[in-house]
C-alpha positions as CSV (number, residue, x, y, z in Angstrom):
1,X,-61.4,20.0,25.7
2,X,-58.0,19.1,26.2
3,X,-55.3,20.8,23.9
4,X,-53.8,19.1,20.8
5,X,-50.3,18.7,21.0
6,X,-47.5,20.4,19.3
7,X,-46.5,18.5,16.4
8,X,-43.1,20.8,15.4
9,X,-40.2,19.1,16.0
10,X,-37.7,20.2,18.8
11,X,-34.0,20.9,17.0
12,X,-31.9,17.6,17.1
13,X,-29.0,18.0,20.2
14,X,-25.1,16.7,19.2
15,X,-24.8,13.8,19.9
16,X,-21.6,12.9,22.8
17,X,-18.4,13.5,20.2
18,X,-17.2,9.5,21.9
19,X,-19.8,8.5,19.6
20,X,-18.8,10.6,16.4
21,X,-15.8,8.5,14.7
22,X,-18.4,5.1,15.1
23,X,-21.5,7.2,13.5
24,X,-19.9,9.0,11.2
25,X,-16.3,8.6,10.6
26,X,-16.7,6.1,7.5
27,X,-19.2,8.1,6.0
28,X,-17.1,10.7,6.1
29,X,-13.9,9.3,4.8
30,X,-15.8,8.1,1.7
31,X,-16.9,11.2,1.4
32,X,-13.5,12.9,1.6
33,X,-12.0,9.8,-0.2
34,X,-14.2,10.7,-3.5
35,X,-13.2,14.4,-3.9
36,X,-9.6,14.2,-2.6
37,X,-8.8,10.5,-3.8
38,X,-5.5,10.6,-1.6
39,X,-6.0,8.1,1.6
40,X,-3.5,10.5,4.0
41,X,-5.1,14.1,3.5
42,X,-8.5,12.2,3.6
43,X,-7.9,11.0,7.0
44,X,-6.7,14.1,7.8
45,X,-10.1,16.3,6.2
46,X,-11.8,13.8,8.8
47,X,-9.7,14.3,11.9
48,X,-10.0,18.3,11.4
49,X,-13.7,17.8,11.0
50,X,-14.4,16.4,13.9
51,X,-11.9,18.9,15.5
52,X,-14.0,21.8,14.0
53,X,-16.9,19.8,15.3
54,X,-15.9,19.4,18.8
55,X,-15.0,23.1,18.9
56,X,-18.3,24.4,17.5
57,X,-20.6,22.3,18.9
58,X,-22.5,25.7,20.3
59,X,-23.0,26.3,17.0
60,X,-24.9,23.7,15.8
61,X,-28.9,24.8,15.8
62,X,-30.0,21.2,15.4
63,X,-32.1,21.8,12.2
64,X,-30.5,19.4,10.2
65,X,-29.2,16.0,10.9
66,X,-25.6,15.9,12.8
67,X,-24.3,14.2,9.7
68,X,-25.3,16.8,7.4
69,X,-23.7,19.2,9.9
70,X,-21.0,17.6,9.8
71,X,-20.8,16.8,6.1
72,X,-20.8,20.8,5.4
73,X,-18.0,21.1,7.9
74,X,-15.7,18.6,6.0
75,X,-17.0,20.2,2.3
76,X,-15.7,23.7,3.5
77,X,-12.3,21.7,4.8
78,X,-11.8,20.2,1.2
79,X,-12.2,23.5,-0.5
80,X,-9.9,25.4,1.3
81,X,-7.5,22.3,0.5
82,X,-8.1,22.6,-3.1
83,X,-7.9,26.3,-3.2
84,X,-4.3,26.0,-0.8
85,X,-3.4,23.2,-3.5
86,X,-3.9,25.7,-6.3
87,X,-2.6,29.3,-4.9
88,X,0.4,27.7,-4.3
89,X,1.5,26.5,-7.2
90,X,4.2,29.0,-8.5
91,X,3.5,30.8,-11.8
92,X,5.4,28.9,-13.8
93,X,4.0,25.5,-12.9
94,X,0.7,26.7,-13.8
95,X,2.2,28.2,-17.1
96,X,3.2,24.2,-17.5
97,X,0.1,23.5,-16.5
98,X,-2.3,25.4,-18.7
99,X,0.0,24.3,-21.6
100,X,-0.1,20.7,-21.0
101,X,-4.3,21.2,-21.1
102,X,-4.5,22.5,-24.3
103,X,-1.5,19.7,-26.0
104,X,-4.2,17.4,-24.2
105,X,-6.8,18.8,-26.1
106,X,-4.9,19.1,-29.5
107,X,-4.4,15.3,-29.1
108,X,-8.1,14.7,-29.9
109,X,-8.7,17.4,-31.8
110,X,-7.2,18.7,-35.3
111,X,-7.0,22.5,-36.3
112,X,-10.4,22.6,-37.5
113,X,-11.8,21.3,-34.2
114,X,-13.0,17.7,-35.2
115,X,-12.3,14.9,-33.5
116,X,-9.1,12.5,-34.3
117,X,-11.0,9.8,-32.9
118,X,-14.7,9.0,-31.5
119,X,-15.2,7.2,-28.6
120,X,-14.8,3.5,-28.9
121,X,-18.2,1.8,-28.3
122,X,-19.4,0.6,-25.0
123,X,-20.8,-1.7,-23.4
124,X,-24.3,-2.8,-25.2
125,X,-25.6,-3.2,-21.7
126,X,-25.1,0.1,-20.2
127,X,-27.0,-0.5,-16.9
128,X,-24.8,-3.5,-16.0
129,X,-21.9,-1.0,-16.4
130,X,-23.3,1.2,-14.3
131,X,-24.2,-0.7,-11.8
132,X,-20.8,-2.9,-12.2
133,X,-18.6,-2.4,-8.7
134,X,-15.7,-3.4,-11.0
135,X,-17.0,-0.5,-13.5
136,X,-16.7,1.7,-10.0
137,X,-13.5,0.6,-9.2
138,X,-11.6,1.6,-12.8
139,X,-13.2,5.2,-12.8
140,X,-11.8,5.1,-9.1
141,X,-8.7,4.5,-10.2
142,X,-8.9,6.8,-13.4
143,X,-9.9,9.7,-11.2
144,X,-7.0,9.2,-9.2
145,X,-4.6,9.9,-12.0
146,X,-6.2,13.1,-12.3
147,X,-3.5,16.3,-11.7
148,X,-4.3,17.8,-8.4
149,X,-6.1,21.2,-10.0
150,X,-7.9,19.1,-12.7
151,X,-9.3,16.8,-9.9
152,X,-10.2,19.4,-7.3
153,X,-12.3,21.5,-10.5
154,X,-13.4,18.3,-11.5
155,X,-14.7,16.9,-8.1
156,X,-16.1,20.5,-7.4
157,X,-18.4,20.6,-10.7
158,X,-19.7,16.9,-11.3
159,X,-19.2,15.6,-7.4
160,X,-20.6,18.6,-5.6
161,X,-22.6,19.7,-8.7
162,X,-21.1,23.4,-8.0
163,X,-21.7,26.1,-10.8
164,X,-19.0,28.1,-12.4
165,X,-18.8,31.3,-11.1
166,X,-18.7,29.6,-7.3
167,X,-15.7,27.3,-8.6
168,X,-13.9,30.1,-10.1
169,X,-14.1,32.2,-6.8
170,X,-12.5,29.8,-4.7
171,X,-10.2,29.4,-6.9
172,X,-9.1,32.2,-7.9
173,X,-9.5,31.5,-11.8
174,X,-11.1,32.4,-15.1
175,X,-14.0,30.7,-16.3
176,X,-11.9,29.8,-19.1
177,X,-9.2,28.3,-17.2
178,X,-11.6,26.1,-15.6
179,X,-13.3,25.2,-19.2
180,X,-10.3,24.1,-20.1
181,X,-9.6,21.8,-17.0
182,X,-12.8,20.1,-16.8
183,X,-12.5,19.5,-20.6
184,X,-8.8,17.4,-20.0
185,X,-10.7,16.2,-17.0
186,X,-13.0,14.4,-19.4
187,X,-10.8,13.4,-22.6
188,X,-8.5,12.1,-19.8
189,X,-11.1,10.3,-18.0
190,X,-12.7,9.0,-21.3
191,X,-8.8,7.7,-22.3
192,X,-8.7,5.8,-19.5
193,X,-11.8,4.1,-19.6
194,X,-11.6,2.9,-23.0
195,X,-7.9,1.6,-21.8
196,X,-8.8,0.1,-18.6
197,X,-12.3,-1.0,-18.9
198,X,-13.9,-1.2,-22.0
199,X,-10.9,-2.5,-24.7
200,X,-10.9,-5.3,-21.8
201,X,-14.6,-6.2,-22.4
């Protein structure tokens, strides 16, 4: 009787890095492009990547694809870049900052915490909206008027679906500061939708 062969599956090997910017490199810049929304330090999230990449190829163990290698390569890049972004900001800046949020907030909220205004209705058909490339291209846009602390939270928690206490430590804020960001995130993002997209429908 002749022995049944192995079925496990032998670790992937890297592919030749000539090949990497063709298999990967737009995959990657959307990928940067959505969390950092700036087309320059994209790029450059990319170009260290692959640099990171071709300097630990040793490393990789070949149990997951060479993309998703990769991919957490660039997602460790983009939050050191956010936490750089954030730490430094002098003091009073983010005094400024922090202020600004919470005039943000009193905007659409009086003193007893009710709305000034509900959200405008949208569209009847919500599944064309969602699956509208125009619809993509305003919250695009709107996410690129984000401030640079707002946007990096923001991008953290819904994007990379990150919980608090793991967006807090890198950084290097209070829960409550981050409350407060991702709450302007949304009135902000909500603002501009209403302007952009749905008044014009």
């Amino acid at each position: 009787m002749t022995e049944k062969a192995s079925h496990t599956p032998y670790p992937q090997q890297v592919s030749s890095p000539e090949t990497w910017v063709r298999d990967h490199g737009d995959y990657l810049f959307r990928y940067a492009m959505m969390r950092l929304r700036d087309r320059d330090t994209a790029e450059n999230m990319v170009q260290e990547t692959f640099l990171a990449a071709l300097k630990g190829r040793a490393s990789f163990n070949g149990r997951s694809s060479e993309r998703t290698w990769m991919v957490g390569i660039l997602k460790h890049k983009i939050i050191d870049h956010y936490r750089k972004d954030f730490r430094e900001r002098p003091v009073t800046d983010l005094q400024d900052f922090f202020g600004e949020e919470e005039r943000t907030i009193d905007s659409f909220y009086d003193a007893l915490e009710n709305p000034r205004k509900y959200p405008k209705d949208w569209m009847p058909d919500q599944q064309a909206t969602l699956v509208s490339k125009e619809f993509w291209t305003t919250l695009h846009g709107c996410l690129q008027k984000l401030p640079g602390p707002t946007a990096g939270a923001f991008a953290m928690r819904e994007v990379d679906d990150m919980d608090t206490a793991a967006i807090c430590k890198e950084l290097g804020i209070t829960p409550t500061n981050l409350w407060v960001m991702l709450h302007r995130a949304r009135l902000q993002l909500r603002e501009c939708l209403e302007r952009n997209w749905f008044e014009k429908k």
